[in-house]
DSSP file (Angstrom, degrees, kcal/mol; ACC not computed):
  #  RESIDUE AA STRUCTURE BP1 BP2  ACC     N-H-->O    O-->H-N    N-H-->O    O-->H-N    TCO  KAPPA ALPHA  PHI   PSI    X-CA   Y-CA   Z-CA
    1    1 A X              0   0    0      0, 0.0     2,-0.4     0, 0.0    13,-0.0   0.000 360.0 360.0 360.0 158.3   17.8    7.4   -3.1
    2    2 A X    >>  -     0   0    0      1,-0.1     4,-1.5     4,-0.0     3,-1.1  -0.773 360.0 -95.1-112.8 161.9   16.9    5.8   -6.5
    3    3 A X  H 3> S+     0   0    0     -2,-0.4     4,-0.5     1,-0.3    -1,-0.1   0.778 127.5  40.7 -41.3 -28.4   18.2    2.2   -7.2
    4    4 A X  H 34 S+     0   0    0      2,-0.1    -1,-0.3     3,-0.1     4,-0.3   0.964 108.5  56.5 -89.9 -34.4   21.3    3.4   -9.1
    5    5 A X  H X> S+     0   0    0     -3,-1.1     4,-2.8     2,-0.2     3,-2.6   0.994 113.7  45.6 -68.5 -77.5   22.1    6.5   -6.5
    6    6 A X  H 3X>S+     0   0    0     -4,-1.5     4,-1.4     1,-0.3     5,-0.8   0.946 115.3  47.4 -51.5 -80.1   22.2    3.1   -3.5
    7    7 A X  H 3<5S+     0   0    0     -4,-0.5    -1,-0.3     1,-0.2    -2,-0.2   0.577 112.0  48.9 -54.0  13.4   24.6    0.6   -5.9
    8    8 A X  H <45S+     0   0    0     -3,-2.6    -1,-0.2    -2,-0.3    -2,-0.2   0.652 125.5  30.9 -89.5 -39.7   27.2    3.6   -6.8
    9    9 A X  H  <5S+     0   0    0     -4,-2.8    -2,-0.2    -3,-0.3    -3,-0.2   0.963 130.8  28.5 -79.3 -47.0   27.3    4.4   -3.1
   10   10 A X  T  <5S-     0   0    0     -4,-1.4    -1,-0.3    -5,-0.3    -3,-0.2   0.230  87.7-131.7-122.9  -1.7   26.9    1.3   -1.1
   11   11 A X  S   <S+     0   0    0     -5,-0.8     2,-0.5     1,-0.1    -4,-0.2   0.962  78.8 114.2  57.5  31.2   28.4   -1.6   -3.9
   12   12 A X  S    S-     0   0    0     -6,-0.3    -2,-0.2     3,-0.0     5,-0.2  -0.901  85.0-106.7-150.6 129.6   24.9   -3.3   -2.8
   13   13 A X    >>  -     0   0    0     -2,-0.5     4,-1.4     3,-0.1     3,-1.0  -0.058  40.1-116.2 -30.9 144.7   21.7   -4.1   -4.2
   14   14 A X  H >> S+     0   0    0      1,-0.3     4,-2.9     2,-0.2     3,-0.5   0.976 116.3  39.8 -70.0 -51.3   18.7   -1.3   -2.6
   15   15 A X  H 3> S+     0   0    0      1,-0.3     4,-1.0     2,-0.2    -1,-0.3   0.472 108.6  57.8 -83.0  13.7   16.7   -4.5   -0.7
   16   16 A X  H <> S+     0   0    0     -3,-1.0     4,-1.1     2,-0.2    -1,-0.3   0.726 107.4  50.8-108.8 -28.6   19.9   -6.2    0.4
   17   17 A X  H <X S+     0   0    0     -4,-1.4     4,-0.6    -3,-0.5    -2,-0.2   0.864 111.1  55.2 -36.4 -55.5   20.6   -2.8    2.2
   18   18 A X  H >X S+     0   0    0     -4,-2.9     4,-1.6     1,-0.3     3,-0.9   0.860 104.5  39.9 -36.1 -68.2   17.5   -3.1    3.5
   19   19 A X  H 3X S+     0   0    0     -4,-1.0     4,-1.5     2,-0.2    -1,-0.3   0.975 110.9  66.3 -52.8 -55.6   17.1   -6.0    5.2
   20   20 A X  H 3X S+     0   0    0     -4,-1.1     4,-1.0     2,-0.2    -2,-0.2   0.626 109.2  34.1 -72.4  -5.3   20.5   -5.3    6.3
   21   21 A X  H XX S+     0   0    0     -3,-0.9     3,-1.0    -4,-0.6     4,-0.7   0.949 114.0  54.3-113.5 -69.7   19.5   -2.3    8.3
   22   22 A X  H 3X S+     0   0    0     -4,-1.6     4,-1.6     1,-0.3    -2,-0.2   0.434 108.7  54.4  18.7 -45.3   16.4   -3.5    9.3
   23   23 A X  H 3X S+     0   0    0     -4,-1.5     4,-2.9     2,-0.2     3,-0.5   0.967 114.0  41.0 -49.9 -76.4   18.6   -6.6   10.6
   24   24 A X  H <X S+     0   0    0     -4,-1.0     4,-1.0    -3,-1.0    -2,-0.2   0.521 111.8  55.0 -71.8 -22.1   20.6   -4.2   12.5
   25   25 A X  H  X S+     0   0    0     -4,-0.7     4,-3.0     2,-0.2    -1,-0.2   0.829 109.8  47.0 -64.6 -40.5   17.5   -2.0   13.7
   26   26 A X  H  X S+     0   0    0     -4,-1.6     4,-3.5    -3,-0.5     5,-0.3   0.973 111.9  51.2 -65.4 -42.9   15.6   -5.3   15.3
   27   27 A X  H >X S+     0   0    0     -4,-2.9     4,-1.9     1,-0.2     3,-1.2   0.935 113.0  44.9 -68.1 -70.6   18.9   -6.3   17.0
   28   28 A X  H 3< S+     0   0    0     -4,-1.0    -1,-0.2     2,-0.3    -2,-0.2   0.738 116.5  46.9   0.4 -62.0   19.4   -2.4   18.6
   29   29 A X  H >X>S+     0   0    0     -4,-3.0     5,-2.1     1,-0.2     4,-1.0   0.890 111.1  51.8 -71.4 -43.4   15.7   -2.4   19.7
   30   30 A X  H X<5S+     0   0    0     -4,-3.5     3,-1.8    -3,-1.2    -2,-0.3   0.949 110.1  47.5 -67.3 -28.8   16.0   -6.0   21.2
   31   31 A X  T 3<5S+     0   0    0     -4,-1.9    -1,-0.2    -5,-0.3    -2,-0.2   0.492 109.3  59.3 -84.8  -4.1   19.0   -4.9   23.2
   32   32 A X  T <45S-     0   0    0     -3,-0.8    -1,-0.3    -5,-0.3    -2,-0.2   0.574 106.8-128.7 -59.5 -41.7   17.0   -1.9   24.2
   33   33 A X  T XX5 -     0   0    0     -3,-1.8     4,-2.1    -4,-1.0     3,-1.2   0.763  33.0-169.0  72.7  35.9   14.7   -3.9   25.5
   34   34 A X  T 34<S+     0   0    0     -5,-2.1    38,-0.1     1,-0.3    -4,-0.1   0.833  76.6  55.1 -25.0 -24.4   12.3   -2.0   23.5
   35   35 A X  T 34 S+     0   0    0      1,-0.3    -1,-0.3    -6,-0.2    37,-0.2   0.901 121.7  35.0 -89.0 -20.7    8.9   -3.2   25.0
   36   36 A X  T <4 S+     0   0    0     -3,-1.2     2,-0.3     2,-0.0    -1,-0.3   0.702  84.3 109.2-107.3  10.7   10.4   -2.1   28.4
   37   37 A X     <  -     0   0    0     -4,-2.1    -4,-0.1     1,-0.1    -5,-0.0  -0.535  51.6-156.3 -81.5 130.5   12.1    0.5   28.1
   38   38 A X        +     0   0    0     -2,-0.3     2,-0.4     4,-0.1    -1,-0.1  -0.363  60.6 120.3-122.2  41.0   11.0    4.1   29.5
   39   39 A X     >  -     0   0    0      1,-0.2     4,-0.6    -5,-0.1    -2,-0.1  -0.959  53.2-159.8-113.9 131.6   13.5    5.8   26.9
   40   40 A X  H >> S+     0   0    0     -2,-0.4     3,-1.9     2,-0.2     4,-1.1   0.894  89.6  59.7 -92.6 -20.9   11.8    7.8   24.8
   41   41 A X  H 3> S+     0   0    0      1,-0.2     4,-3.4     2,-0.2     5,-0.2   0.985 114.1  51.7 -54.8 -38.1   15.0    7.9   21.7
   42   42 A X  H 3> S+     0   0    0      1,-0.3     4,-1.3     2,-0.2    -1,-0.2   0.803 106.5  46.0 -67.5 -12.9   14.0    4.0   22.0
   43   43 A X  H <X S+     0   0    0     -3,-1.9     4,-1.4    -4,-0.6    -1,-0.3   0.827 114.3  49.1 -61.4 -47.4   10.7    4.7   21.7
   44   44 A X  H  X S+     0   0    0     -4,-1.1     4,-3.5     2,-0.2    -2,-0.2   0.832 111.3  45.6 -39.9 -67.2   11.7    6.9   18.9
   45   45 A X  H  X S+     0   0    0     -4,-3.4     4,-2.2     1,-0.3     5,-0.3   0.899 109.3  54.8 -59.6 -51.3   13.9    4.4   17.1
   46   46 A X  H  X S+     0   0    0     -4,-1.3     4,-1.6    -5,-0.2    -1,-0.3   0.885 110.5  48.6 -76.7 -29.4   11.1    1.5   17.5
   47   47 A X  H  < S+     0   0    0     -4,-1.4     4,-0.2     2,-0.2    -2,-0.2   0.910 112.3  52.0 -62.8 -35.6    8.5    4.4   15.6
   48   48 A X  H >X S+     0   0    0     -4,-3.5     3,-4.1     2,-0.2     4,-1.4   0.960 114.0  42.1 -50.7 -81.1   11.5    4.9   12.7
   49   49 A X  H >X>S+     0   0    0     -4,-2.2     3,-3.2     1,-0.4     4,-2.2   0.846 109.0  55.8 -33.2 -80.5   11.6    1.1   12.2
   50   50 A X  H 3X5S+     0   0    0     -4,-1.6     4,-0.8    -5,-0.3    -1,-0.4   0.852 110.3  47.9 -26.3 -30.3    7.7    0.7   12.3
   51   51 A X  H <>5S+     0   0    0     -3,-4.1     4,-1.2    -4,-0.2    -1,-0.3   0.699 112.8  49.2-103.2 -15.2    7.4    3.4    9.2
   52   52 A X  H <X5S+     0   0    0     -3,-3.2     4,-0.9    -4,-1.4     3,-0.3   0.910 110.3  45.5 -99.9 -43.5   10.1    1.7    7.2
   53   53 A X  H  <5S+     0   0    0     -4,-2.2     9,-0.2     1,-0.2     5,-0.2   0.813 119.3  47.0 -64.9  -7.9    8.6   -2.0    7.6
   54   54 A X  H ><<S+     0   0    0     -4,-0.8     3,-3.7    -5,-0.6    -1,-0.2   0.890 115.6  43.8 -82.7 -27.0    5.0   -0.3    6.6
   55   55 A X  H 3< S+     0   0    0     -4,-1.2    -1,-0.2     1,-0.3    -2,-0.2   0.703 114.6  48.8 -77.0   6.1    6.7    1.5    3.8
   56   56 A X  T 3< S-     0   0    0     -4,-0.9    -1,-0.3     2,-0.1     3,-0.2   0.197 122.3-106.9-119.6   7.7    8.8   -1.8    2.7
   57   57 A X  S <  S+     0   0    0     -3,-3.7     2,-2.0     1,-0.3     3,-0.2   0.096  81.7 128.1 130.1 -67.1    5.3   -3.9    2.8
   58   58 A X     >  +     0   0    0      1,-0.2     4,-1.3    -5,-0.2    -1,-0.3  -0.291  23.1 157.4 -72.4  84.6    5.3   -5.8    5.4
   59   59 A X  H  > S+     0   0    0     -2,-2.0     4,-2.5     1,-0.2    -1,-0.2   0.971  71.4  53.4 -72.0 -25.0    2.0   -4.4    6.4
   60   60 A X  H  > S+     0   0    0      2,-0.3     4,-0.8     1,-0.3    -1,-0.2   0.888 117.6  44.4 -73.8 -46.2    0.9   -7.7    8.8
   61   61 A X  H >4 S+     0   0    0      1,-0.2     3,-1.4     2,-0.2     4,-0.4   0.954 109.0  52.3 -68.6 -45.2    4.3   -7.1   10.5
   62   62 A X  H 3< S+     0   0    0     -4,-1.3     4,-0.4     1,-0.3     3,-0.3   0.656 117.3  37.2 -99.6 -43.4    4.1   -3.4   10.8
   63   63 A X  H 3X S+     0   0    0     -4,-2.5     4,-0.5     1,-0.2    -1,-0.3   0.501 107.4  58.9-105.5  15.6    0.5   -3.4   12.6
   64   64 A X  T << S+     0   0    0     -3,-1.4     4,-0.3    -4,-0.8    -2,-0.2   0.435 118.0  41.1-109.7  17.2    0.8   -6.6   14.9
   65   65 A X  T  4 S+     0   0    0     -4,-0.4     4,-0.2    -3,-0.3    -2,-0.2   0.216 101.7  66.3-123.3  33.0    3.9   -4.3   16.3
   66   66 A X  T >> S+     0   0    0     -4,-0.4     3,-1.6    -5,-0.1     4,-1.6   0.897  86.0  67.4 -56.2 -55.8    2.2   -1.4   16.2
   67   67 A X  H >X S+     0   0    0     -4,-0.5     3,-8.3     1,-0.3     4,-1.1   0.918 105.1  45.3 -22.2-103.9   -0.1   -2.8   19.0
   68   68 A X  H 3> S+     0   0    0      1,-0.3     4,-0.6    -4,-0.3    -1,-0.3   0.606 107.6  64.6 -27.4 -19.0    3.1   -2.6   21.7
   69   69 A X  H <> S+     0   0    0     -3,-1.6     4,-1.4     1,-0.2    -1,-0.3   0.680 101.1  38.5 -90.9 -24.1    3.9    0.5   20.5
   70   70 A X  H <X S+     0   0    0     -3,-8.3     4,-1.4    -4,-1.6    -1,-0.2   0.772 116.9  60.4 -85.1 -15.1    0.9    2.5   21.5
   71   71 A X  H >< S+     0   0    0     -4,-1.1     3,-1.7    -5,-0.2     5,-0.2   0.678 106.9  43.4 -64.4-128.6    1.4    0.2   24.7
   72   72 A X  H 3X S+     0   0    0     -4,-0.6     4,-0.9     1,-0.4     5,-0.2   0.121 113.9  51.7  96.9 -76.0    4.9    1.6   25.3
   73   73 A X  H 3<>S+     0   0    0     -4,-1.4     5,-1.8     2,-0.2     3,-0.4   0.893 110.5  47.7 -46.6 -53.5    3.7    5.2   24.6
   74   74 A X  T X<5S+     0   0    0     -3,-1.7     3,-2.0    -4,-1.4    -2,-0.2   0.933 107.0  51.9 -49.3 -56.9    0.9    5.1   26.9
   75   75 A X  T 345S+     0   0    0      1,-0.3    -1,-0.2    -4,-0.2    -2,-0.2   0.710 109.0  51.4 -71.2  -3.1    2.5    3.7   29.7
   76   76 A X  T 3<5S-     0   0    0     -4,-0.9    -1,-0.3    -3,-0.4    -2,-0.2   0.663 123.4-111.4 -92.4   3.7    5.3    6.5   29.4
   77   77 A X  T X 5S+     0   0    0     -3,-2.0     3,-3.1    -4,-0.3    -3,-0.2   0.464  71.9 142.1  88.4   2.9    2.1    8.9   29.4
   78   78 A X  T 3 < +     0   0    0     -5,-1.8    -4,-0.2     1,-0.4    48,-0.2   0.708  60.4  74.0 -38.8 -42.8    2.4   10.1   25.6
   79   79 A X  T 3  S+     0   0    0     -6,-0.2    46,-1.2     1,-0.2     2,-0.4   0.494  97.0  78.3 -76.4   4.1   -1.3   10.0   25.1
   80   80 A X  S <  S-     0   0    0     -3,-3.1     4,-0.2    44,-0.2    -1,-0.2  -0.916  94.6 -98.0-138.2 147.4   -0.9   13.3   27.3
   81   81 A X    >   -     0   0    0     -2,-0.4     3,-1.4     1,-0.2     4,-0.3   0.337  24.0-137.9 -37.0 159.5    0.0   16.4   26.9
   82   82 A X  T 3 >S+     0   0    0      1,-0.3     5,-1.8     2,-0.2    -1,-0.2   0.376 104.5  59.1 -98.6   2.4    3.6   17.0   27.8
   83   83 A X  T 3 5S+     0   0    0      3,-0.2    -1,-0.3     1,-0.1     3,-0.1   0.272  86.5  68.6-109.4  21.0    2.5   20.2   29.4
   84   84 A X  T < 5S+     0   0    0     -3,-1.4    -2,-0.2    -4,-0.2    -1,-0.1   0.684 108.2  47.6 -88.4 -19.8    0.1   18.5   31.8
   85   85 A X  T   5S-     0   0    0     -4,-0.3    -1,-0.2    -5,-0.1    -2,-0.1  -0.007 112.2-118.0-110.0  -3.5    3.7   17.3   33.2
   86   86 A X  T   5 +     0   0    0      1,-0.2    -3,-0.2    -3,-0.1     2,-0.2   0.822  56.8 160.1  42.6  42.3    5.5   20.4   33.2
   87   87 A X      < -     0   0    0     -5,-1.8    -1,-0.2     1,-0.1     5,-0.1  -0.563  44.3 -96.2-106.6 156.3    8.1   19.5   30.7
   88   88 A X    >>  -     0   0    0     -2,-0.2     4,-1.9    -3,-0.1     3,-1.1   0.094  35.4-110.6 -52.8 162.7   10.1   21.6   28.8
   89   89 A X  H 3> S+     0   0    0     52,-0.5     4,-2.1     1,-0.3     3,-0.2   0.887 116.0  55.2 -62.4 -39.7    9.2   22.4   25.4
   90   90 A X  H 3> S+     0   0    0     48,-0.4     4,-2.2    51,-0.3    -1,-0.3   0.786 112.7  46.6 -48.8 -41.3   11.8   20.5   23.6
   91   91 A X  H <> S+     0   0    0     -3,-1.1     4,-0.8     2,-0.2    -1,-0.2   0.631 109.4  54.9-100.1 -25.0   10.6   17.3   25.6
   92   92 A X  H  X S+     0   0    0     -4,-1.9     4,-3.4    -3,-0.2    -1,-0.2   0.945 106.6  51.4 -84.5 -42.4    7.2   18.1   24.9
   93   93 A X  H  X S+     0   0    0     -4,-2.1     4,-3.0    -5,-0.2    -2,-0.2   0.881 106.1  47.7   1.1 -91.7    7.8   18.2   21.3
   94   94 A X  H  X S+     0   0    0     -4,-2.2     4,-2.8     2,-0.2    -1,-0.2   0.804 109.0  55.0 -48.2 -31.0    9.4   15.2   20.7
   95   95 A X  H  < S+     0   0    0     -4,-0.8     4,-0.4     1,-0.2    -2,-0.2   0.976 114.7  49.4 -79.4 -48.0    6.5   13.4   23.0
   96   96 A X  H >X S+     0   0    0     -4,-3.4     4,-4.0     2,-0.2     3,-1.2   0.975 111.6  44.4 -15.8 -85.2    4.1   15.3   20.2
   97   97 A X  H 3X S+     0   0    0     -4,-3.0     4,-2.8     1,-0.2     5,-0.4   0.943 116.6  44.2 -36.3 -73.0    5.9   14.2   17.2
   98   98 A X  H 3< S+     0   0    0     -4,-2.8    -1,-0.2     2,-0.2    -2,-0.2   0.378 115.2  49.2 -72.6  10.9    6.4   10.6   18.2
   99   99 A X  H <> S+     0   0    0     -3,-1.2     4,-1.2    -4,-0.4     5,-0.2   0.803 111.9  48.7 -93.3 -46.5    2.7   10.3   19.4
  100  100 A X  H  X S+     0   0    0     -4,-4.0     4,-0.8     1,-0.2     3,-0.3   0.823 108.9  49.0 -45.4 -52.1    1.4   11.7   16.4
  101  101 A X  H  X S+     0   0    0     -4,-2.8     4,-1.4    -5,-0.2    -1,-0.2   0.690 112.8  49.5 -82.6 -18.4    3.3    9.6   13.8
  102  102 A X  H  > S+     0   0    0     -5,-0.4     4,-1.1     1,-0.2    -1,-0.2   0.785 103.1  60.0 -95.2   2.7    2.3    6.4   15.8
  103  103 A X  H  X S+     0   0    0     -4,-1.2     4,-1.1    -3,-0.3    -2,-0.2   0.716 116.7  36.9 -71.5 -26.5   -1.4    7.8   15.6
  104  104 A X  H  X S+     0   0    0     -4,-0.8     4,-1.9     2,-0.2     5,-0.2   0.885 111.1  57.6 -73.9 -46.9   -0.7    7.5   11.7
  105  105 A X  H  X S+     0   0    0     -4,-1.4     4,-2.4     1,-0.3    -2,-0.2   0.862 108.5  42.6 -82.9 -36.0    0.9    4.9   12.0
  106  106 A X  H  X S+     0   0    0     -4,-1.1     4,-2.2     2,-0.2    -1,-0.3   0.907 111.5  51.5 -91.5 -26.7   -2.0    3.0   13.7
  107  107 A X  H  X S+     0   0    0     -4,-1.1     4,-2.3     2,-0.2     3,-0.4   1.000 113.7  45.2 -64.5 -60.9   -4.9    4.2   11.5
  108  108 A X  H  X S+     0   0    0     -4,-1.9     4,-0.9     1,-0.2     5,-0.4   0.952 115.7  45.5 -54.9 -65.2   -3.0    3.2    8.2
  109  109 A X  H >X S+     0   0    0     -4,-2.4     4,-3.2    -5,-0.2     3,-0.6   0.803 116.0  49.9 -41.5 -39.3   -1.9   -0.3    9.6
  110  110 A X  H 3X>S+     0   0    0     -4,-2.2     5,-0.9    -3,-0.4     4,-0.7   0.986 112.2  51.9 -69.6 -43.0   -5.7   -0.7   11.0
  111  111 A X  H 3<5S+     0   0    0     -4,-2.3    -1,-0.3     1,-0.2    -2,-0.2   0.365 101.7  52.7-107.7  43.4   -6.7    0.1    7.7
  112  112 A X  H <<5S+     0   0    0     -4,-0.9    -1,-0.2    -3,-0.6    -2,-0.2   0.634 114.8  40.1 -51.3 -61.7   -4.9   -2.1    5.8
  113  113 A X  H  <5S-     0   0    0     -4,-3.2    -2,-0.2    -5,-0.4    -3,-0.1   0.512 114.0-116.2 -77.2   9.4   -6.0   -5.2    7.7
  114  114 A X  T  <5S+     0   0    0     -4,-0.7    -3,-0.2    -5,-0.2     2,-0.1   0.914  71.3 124.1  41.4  52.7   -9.3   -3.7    7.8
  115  115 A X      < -     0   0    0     -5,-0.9     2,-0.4    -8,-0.2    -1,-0.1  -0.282  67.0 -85.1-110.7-160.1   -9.6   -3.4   11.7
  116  116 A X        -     0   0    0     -2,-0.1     2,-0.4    -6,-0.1     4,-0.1  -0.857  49.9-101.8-105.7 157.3  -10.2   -0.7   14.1
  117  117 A X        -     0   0    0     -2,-0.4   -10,-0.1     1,-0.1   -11,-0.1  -0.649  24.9-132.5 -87.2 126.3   -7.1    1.7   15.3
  118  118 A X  S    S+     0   0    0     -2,-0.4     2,-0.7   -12,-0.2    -1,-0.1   0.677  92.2  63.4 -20.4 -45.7   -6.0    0.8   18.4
  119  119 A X  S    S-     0   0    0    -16,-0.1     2,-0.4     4,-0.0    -2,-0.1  -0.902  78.3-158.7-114.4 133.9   -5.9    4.2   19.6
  120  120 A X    >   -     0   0    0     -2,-0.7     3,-1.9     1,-0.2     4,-0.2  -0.802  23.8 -88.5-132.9 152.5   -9.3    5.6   19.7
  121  121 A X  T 3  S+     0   0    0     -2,-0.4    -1,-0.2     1,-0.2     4,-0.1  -0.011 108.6  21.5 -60.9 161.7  -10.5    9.0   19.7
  122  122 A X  T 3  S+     0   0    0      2,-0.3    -1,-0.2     1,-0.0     3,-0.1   0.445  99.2  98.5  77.6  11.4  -11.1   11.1   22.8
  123  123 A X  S <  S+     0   0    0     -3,-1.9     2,-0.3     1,-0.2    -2,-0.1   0.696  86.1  40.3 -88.7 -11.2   -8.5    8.4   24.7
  124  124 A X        -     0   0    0     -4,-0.2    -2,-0.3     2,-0.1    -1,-0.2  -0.989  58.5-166.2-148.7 122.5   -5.5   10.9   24.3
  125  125 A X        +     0   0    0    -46,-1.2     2,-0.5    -2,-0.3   -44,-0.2  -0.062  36.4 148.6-123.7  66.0   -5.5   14.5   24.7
  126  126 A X        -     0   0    0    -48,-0.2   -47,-0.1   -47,-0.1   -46,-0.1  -0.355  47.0-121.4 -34.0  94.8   -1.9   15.2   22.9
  127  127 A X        -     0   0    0     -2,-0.5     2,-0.3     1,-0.1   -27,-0.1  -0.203  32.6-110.6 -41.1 163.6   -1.4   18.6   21.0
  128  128 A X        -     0   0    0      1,-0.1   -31,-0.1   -29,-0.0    -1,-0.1  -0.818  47.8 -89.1 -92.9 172.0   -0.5   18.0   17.5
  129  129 A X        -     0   0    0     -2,-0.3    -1,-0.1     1,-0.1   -35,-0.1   0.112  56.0 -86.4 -58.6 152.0    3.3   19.0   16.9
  130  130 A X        -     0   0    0      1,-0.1     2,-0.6    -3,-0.1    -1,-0.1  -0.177  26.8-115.5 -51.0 160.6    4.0   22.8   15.9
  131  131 A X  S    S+     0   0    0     17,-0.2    17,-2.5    20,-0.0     2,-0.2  -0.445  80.0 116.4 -99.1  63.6    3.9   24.0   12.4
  132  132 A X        -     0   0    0     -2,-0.6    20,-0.2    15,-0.2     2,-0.2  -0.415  66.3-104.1 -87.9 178.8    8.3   24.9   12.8
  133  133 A X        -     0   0    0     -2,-0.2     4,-0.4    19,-0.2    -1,-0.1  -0.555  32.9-113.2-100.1-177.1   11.2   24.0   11.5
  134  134 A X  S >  S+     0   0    0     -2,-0.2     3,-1.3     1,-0.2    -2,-0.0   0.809 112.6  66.6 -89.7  -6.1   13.4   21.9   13.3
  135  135 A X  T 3  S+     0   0    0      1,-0.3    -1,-0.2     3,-0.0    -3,-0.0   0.822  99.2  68.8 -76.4 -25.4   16.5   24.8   13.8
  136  136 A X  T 3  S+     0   0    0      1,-0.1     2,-0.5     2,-0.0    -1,-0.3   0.584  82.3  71.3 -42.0 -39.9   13.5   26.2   15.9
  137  137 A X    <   -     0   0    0     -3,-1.3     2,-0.2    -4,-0.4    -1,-0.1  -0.825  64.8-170.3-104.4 104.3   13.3   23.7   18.8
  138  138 A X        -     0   0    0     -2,-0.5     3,-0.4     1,-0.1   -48,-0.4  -0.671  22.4-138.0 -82.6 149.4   16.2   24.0   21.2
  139  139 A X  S    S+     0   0    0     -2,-0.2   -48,-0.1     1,-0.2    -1,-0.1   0.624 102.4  36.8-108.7  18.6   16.7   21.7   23.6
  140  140 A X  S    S+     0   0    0    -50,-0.1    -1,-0.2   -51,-0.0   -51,-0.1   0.315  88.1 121.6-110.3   1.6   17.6   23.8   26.7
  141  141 A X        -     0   0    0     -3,-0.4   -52,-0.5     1,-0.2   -51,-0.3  -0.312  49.3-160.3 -77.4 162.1   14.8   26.8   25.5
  142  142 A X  S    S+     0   0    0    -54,-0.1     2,-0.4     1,-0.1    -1,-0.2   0.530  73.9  68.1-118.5 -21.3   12.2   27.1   28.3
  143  143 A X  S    S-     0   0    0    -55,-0.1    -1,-0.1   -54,-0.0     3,-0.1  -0.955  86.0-124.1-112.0 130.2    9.7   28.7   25.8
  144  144 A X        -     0   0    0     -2,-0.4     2,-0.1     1,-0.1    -2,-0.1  -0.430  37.2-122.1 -67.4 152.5    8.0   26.9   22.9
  145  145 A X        -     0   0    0      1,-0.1     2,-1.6    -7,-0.0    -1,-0.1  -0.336  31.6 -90.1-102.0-171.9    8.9   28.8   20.0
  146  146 A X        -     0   0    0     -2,-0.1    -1,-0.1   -10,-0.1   -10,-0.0  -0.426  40.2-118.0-101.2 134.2    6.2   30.1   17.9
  147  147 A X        -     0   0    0     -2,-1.6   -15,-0.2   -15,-0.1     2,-0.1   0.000  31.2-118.0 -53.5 167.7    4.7   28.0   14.8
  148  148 A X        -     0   0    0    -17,-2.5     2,-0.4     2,-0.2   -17,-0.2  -0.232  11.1-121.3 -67.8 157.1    5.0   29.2   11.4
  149  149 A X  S    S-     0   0    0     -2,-0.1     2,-0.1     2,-0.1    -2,-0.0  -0.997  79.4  -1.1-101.9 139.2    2.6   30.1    8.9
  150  150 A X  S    S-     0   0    0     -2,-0.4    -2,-0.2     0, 0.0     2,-0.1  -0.225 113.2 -13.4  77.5-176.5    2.6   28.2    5.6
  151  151 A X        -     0   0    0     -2,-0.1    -2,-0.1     1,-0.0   -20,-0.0  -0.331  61.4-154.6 -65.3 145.1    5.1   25.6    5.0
  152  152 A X        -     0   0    0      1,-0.3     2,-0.2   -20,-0.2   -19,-0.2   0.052  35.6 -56.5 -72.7-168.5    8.4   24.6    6.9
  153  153 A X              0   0    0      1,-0.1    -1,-0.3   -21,-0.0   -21,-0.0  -0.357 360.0 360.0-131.2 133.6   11.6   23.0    6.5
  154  154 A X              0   0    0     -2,-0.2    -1,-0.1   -21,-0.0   -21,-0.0   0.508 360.0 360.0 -44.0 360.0   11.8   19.2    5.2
């Protein structure tokens, strides 16, 4: 939304929204118990958060809690496939998606601070996600459905 599009709807400056959801994300995730928790929507939620404090800046924040978040993924098993597990496709999916974007997530942070990424190749062997849309993925289907060619669905 562009700076005028946020103060028609929201009566509020674009970074005073920010922070204020940001606010309201850290308190969510602490009450989650984020760094223990063996939910993967919290997992989820803590990966959202992470891509809006890199995109807002804060890079220094954004990779020293990156770290726990490849921690977090790993100990639920994310760094392997979700069909080494037998899980349904939907479930495998998701474990896809949110492995993938914190594999982004941790190469830009590292290089920004100029480190090495945390997660290093050949530790993880994690499909990358299908080329679908999202109307594709059911979450009772028993069969993955079959990717696209060319582009998909925002």
């Amino acid at each position: 939304m562009s700076v005028d599009e946020i103060r028609i709807n929201f009566a509020s400056e674009k970074k005073f929204i920010q922070d204020r959801y940001c606010f309201a994300a850290e308190q969510a995730l602490a009450r989650a118990s984020f760094l223990d928790s063996c939910d993967l929507i919290t997992l989820q939620a803590f990966v959202l958060y992470l891509t809006i404090v890199r995109c807002q800046g804060e890079a220094r924040v954004g990779w020293a809690l990156s770290r726990p978040a490849v921690a977090v993924a790993q100990s639920l098993g994310m760094h392997r496939d979700g069909s080494h597990f037998g899980l349904a496709p939907f479930e495998c999916e998701m474990r896809c998606r949110v492995w993938w974007q914190l594999c982004v997530l941790d190469f830009r942070n590292s290089e920004k601070q100029g480190t090495e990424p945390s997660i290093a190749a050949g530790t993880y062997d994690t499909k990358l996600p299908l080329n679908i849309n999202d109307s594709d993925l059911l979450p009772n289907a028993t069969v993955s459905p079959e990717p696209r060619i060319g582009l998909t669905e925002k």
